[in-house]
Each structure stands twice: as C-alpha cells, then as structure tokens.
C-alpha positions in Angstrom: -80.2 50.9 11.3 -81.0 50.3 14.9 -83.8 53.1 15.1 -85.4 51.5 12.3 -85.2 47.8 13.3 -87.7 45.7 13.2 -87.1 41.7 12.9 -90.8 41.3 10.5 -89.8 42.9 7.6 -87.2 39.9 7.3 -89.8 37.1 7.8 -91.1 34.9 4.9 -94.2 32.9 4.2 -93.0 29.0 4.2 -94.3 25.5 4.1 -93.4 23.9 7.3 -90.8 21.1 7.7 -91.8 19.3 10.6 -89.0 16.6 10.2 -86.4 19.6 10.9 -88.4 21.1 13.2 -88.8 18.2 15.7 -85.7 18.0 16.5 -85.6 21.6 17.2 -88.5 21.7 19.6 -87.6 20.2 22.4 -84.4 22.8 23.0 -86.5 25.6 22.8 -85.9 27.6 26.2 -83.3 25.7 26.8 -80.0 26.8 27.6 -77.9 25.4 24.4 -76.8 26.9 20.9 -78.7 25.2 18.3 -77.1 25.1 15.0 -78.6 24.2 11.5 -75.9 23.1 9.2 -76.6 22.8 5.5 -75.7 23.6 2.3 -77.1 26.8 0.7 -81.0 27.4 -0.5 -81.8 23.8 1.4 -84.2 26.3 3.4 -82.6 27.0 6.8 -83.6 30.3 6.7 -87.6 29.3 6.7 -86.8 27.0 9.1 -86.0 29.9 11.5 -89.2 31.6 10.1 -91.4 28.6 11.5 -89.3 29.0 14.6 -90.0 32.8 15.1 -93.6 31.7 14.6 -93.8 28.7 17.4 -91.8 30.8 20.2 -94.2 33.6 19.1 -97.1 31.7 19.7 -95.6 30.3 22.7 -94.5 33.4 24.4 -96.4 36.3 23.0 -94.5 39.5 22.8 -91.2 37.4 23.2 -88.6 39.6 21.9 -86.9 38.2 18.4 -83.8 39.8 17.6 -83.1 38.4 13.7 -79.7 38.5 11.6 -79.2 37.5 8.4 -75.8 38.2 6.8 -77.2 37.6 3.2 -78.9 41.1 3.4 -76.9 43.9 2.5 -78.7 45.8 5.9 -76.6 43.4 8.3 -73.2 44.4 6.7 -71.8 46.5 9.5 -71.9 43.1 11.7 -68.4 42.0 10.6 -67.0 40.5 13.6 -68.0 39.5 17.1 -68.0 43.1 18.6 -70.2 44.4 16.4 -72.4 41.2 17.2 -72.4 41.7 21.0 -73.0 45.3 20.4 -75.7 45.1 17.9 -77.3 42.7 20.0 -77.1 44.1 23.6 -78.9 47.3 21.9 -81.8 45.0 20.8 -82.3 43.1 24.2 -85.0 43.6 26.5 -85.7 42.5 30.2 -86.3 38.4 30.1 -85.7 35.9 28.0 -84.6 37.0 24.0 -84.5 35.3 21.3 -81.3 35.3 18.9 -81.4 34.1 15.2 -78.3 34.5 13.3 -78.9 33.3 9.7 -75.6 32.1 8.0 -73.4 33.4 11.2 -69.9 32.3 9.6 -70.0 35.5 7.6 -69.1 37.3 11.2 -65.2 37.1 12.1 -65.2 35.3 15.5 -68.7 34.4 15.9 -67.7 31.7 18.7 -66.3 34.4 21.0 -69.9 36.2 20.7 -71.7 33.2 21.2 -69.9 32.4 24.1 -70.3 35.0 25.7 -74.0 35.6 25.2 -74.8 32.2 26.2 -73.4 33.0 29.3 -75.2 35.5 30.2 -78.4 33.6 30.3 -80.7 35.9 28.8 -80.7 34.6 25.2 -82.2 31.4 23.6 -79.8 30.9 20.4 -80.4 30.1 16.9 -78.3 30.1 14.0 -77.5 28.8 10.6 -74.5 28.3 8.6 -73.2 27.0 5.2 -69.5 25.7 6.2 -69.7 22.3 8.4 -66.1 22.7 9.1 -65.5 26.4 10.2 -69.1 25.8 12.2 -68.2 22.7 14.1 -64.6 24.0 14.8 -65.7 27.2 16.2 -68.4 26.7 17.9 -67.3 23.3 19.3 -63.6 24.6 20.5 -65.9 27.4 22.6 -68.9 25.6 24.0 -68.5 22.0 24.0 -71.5 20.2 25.1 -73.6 23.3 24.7 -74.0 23.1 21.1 -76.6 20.9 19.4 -75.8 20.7 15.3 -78.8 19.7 13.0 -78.0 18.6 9.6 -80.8 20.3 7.1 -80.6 18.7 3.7 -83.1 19.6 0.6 -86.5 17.8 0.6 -87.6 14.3 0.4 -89.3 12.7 -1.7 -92.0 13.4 0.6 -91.8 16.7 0.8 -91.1 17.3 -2.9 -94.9 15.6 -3.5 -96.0 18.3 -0.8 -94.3 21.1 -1.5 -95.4 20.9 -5.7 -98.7 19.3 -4.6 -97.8 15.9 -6.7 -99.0 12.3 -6.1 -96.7 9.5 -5.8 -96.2 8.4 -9.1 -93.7 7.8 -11.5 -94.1 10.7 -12.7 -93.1 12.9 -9.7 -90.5 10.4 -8.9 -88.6 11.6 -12.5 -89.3 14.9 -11.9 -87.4 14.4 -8.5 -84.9 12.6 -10.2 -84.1 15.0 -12.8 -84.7 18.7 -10.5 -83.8 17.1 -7.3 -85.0 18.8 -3.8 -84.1 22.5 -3.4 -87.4 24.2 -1.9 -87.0 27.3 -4.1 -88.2 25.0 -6.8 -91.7 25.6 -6.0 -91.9 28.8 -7.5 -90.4 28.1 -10.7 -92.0 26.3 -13.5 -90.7 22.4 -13.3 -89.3 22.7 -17.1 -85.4 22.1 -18.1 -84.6 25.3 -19.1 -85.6 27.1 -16.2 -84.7 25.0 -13.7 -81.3 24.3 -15.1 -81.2 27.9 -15.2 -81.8 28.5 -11.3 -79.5 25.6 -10.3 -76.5 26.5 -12.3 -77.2 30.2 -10.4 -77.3 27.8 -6.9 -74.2 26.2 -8.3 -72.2 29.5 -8.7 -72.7 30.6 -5.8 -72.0 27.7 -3.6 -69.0 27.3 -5.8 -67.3 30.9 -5.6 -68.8 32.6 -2.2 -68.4 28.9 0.0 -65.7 27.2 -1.5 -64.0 29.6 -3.8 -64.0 32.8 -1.6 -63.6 30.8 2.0 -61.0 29.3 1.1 -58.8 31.8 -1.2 -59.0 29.1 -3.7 -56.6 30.5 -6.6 -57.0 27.2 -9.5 -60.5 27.9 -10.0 -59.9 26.3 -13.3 -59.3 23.2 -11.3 -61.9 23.0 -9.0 -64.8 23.0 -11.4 -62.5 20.3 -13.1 -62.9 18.7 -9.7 -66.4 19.1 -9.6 -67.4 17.9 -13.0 -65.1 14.6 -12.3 -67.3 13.6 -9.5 -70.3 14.6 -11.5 -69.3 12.1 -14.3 -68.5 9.3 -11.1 -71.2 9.7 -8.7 -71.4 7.0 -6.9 -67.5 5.3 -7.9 -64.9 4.3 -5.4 -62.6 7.1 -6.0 -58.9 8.2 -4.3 -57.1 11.5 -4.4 -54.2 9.4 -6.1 -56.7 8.3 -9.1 -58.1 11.8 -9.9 -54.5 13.4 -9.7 -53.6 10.4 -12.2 -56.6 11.3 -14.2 -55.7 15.4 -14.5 -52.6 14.6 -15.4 -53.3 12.5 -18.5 -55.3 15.6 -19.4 -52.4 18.0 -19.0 -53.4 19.3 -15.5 -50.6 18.7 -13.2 -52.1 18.6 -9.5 -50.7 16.8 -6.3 -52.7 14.3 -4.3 -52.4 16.9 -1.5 -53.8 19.4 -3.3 -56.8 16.9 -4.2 -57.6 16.0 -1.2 -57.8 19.7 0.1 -60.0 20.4 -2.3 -62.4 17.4 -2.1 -62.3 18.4 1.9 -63.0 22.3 0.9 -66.3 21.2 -0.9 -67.3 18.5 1.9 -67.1 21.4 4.2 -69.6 23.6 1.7 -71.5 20.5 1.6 -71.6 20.6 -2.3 -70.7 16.9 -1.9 -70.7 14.5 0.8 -68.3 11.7 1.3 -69.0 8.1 1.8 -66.0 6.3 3.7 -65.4 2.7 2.7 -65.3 0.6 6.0 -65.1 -3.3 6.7 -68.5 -4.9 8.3 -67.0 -6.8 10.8 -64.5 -4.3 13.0 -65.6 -1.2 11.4 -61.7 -0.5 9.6 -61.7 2.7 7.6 -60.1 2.6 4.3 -59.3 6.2 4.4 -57.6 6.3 0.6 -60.7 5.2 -1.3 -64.2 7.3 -0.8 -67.6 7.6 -3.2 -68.9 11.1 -3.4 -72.5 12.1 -3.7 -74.0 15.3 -4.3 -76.2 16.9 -1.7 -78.6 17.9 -4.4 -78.6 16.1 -7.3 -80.4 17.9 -9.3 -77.1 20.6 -9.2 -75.2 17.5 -10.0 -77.6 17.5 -13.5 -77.2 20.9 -14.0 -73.4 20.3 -14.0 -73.3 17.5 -16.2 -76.0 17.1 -17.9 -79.4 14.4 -17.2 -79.0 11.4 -19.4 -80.6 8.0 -19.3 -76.9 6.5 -18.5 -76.9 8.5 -15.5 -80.3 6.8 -13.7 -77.9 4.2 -11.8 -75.7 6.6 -10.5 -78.9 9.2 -9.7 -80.7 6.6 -7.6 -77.7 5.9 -5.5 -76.8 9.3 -5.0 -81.1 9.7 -4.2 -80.8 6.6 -1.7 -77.6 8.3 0.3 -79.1 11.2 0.4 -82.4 9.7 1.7 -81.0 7.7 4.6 -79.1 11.0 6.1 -82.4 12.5 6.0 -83.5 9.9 7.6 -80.8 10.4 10.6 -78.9 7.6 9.3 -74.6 7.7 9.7 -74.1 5.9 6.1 -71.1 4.4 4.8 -69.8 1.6 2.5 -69.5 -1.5 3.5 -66.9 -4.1 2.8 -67.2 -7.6 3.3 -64.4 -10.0 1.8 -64.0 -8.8 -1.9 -67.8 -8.1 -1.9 -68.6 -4.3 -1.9 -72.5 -3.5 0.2 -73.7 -0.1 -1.6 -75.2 0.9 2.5 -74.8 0.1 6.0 -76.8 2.6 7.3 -76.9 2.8 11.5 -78.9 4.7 13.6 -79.5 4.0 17.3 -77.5 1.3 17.6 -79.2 -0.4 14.8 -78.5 -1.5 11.1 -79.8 -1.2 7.6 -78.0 -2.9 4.4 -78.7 -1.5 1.0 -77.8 -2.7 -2.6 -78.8 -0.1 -5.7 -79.4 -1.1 -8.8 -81.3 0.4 -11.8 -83.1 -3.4 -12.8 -83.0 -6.8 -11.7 -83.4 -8.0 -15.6 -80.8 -10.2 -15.8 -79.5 -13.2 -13.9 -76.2 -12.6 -13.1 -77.1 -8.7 -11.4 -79.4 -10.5 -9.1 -76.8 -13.0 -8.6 -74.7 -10.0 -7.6 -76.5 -7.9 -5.6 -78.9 -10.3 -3.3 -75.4 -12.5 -2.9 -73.5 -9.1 -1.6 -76.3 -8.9 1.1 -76.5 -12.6 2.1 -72.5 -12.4 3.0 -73.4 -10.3 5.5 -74.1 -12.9 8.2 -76.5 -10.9 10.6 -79.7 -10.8 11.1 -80.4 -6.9 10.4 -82.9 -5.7 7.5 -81.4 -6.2 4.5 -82.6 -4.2 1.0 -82.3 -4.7 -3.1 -83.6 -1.3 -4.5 -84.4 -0.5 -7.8 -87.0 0.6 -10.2 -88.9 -2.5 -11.4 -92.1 -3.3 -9.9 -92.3 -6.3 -7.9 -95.1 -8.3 -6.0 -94.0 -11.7 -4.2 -91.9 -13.1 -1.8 -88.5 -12.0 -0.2 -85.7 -13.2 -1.1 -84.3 -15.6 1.5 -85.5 -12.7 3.9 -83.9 -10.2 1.7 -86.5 -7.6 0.5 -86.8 -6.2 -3.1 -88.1 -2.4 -2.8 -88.9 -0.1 -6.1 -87.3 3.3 -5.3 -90.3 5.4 -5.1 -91.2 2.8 -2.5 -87.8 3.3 -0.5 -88.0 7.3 -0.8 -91.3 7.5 0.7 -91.0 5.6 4.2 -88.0 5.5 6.8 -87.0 2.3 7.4 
C-alpha cells in the first residue's frame, strides 16, 4: 500500500462544525494528543477533514499522514508496530501531521502514541468510538498530554444548517422525531428511510462497539437492555429494578451482570448516564441513575415515535443539549424534591425542569416549586413546548424548547 499512498483519496467534502473545531484550534502545533471521543456517525471523521484543510492552509505542503481503521486498505495496521512502522515510512523532515480515525481498532495504540509523541516530530489527531478503552489507554501513558473532546450529533442549530431549515416548529419535530446524526442530510427526511438508516447505525454500534469489544455472549439480553431504557428514558432507574424487571419476564440476570452491561454501552456512548446527586454537598447516589440516548432519534428507531413519548424526547433533547453545550449535567436532589438539571460549567450553575405543558395547575405547582427549593441565586429554567409572553416567575424563567435548543445559556 505504501507506494501507492496518498492521504486525498480519503478526504470528504463536509459542512464545517465550528463548535468542535474551536476547541481544537488552539492545540494545533502544539505538543499534545488530541482526542475526539464520540459515538459512531456523530461526524468525527469530517471533523479531521476540516482539520487536514486548516493545517493545510496554515502550513502549505505540511505532510498529512491519514488512518482510518474503517477502510478495509488500513487492515494490516493491527497493533502498535505496525503503527510506528507504517508511520515512520510516511514521515518527512519537520513537523507531520498524524490522524488516526477510530484508533481503538489498533491493539496497543497507547504504546505507539507514546512513543511518537516523544519524538517531537508529529502533531497528533485521533478519533475513537469507546470512551472507556480511550481514556484508560491513552490516559495510563500520557497523562497531562492528552486533551479529550466530546463530539456529540448536531444541535438544534446545526440540524437547521445542515438541512437548510428555519426555526420553526416544524424543524423542531423533524429534530425531534430523526434526531442529529449528520449523515442525515443526504437522505430524504421521511420515516421509512430514516428509520431504515438508523436501525443500520443501531446495529452497528450495537454488535461491532458493544457486542464485539466486549465478547458479549447474551446478545438476547442486551437488546432487552436496550429497548428497556428506550421505553424509560428519562426514569430514575437501578441495576436492582431492571434485574427485578427481566425476571418477572423469565430472564434471569444478576445486578452485576446489569450493571456491566449498562457500563459496556456508556462506554460505546449508545447511552449516557445521568448520576443522581444532592444540591447541597454534591453526594452521589450511585444505585439510582436516568439514562439518555446520545441520539434520540436511534432511541425512535428502537422503540418506535409516539405522541406519549414527547416528554421523555424533550428531556433526553435538553441533556443532550447542555453537554453540547460543555455543560457536566446531573440530577439534582433537594429534600424529597427531584431538579430534572443542574448543569455546571466554569464554576457556574444552571437548573432545569422539563415538562411537555404547563396546562394544569398542579404541574406548574410542581415544577416552578422544585426550582424555588433551591435556595441560590443561579439561573433557574421551566422548559416546555407552550408558547409564552410575560413575566418570570418569581425570577424563574419559562422557555419553549425550540427556544432553549437554539441558544447556550
């Protein structure tokens, strides 16, 4: 292959993600291993596209030295000697750049890494698909010479780009329903097709990053597993509950084996875990989580889009939107109330209650009161899809969704 290499074949068009690619930018050149973590087709590859294109245009005739373990051409890179090798052939005098898309695939990885850091003459890049293998790896190597970046699907802003909408309630359904992979802009926004392309997406996240990394044998299980969390998004659940739950259906499965699971599929970033945690002295309960979906709109394709799922769709959309937003988001507690959000970032705080209306008494009762027992003075928000014009509510603020998804508060 090496006679015949030539790192532009690989290279897509894209549409640029400037969110992603800001935090990117300033460690270009510099001597640190940056790694895009993030669930598979959320675009990291086109991220690394843009990035070829900016160091490019920055450094003509820099020399790009591109790896993507997806295509069937990088197959004889199996472990970290074939790495160094491949990529010592590849080098050139001064500064190369090294992109290794989905670099798990490669036994040992971290060893490579390590050792082409070292030698000073490589600016890294690479992308991955397991949070858990990644972080381990890489961090048990090169500890403070790593920078992770979390690349989720697109926002509600970048969904109106990327499919040209405008912000209406329209696109905001269409959002709901398809949710954010990029791919989606080349397929026509119907059911049939999309539900087609995500239940493809679904597969394969399922049996090559969960299923295959993991030597998962109950198979029959873990898409029981799956399609459980599908049916509670957004519900305080326990290892103990769902094992409880298997079992009245003639599944016999251990809370152990539950919780390994639930961790396997964290680590694929199929879902993403919400710890519950007191307001005041941040206490973990550790037993009881809520899972969301990184992309909803796989969570549809799994178990169906119905009108009685909205509530549980909008909460799953609001996680999802304060990660992207660089949030760390958990659950709050406070006394026997329950806050949906608390949402911290730079030392400060957002609160956020979900809810699909505000029609009747007692669920505005509910939700503003959770807020106002949180006696601080941090921005407090009621989200939901009615339209509203007036006042706060005794300084809490009443935002429609499509409202919420297109700003970062």
């Amino acid at each position: 292959m090496d006679n015949k290499y030539d790192f532009r074949k690989y290279l897509k068009k894209y549409l640029k993600r400037d969110l992603y690619f800001a935090k990117v930018e300033p460690f270009i050149d510099k001597e640190i291993i940056k790694v895009l973590i993030g669930q598979r087709r959320t675009g990291k590859s086109y991220l690394l596209y843009q990035l070829v294109d900016e160091v490019q245009q920055k450094n003509p005739g820099s020399n790009i030295i591109y790896i993507n373990k997806e295509l069937s051409d990088f197959d004889f890179i199996t472990g970290h000697e074939e790495l160094n090798a491949f990529v010592n052939r590849q080098t050139k005098p001064g500064m190369n750049y090294l992109l290794i898309d989905e670099i798990q695939d490669i036994a040992g990885f971290g060893k490579a890494l390590r050792n082409l850091l070292a030698t000073g003459r490589y600016d890294i890049y690479c992308t991955g698909s397991n949070a858990q293998l990644l972080s381990g790896d890489i961090a048990g190597h090169l500890s403070g010479r790593f920078l992770e970046i979390k690349v989720y699907g697109l926002s509600y802003n970048e969904f109106l780009a990327f499919h040209r909408l405008e912000n209406e309630d329209d696109a905001l359904q269409k959002y709901m329903q398809f949710g954010g992979l990029p791919y989606l802009i080349h397929l026509e926004l119907s059911q049939d097709v999309i539900t087609e392309y995500l239940t493809n997406v679904y597969h394969t996240v399922l049996f090559k990053d969960v299923v295959g990394r993991f030597n998962i044998r109950n198979v029959y299980f873990l898409e029981r597993l799956v399609r459980f969390l599908a049916d509670n998004t957004g519900s305080i659940v326990s290892a103990t509950q769902i094992s409880r739950y298997l079992k009245a259906q003639g599944i016999k499965i251990s809370t152990q084996t539950v919780l390994d699971y639930l961790g396997y599929m964290t680590a694929a970033m199929l879902v993403l875990k919400a710890e519950r945690e007191t307001i005041q002295g941040k206490k973990v309960f550790e037993t009881l989580a809520k899972y969301y979906f990184e992309d909803w709109g796989l969570r549809n394709a799994i178990g169906g889009y119905y009108p009685a799922d909205r509530s549980k769709l909008m909460e799953n959309m609001v996680f999802m939107h304060l990660l992207i937003c660089g949030y760390k988001v958990s659950v709050g507690v406070e006394g026997n109330r329950e806050i949906d959000f608390v949402a911290t970032k730079n030392n400060e705080t957002i609160y956020v209650q979900v809810t699909y209306t505000l029609g009747e008494e007692k669920t505005v009762k509910r939700e503003f009161g959770n807020l106002l027992s949180v006696k601080d003075n941090y921005p407090k928000f009621v989200v939901t899809m009615d339209s509203f014009t007036g006042n706060s509510y005794k300084g809490i603020k009443h935002v429609r969704l499509r409202e919420f998804l297109s700003q970062c508060f």
